[in-house]
C-alpha positions as CSV (number, residue, x, y, z in Angstrom):
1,X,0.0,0.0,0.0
2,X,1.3,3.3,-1.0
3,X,0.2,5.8,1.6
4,X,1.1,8.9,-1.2
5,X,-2.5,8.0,-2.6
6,X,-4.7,8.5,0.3
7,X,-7.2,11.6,0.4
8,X,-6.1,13.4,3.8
9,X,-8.4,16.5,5.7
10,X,-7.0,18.3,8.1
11,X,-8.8,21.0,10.1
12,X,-8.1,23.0,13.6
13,X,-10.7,22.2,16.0
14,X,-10.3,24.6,19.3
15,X,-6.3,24.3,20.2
16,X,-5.6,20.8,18.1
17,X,-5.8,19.9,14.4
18,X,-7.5,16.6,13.2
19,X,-6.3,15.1,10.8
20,X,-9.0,12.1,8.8
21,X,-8.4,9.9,6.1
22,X,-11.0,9.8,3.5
23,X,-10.0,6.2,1.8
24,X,-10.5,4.6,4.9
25,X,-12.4,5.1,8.7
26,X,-8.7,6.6,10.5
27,X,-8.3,9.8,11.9
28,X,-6.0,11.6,14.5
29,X,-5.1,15.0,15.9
30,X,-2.2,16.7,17.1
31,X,-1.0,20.5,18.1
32,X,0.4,21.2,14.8
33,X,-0.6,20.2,11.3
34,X,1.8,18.4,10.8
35,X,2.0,16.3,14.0
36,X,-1.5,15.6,13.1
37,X,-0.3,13.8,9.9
38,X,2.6,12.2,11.4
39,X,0.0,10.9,14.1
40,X,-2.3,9.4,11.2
41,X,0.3,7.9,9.3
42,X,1.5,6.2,11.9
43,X,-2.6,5.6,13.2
44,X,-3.2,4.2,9.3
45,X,0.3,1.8,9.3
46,X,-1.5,0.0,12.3
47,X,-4.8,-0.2,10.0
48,X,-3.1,-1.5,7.4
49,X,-1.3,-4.4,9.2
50,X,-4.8,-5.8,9.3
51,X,-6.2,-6.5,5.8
52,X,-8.3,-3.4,4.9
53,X,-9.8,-2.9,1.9
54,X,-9.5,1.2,0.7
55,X,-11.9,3.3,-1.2
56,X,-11.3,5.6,-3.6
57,X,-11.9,9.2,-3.8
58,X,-12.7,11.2,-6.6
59,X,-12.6,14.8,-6.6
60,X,-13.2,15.4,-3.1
61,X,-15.3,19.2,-2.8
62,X,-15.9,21.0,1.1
63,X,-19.2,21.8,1.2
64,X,-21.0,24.3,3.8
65,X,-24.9,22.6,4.7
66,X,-27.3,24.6,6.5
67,X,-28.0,22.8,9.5
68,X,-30.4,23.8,12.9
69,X,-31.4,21.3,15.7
70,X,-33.6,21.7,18.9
């Protein structure tokens, strides 16, 4: 598995960045971007020592939805 190909979001949310995957159900965080990345690789080598299949995404777009609750 070539880790180059994955689909990677990161965002700050309050004082720590997440960091998520979008091939595949793995995310971390960390203070800095790119401690958050370093954290998900290594979060996504454990995945992958299991056999997991990975999904590919096209043309990935960040959308704003309206959204209210009670």
């Amino acid at each position: 598995m070539n880790l180059s190909n994955l689909q990677v979001l990161v965002w700050k949310e309050g004082k720590y960045y997440v960091s998520q995957c979008l091939n595949v159900e793995v995310s971390s965080f960390g203070k800095t971007k790119d401690e958050a990345v370093k954290n998900l690789k290594e979060a996504l080598e454990l995945y992958f020592q299991d056999d997991h299949t990975v999904t590919k995404v096209e043309k990935p777009e960040l959308i704003s939805m309206p959204w209210s609750y009670a």
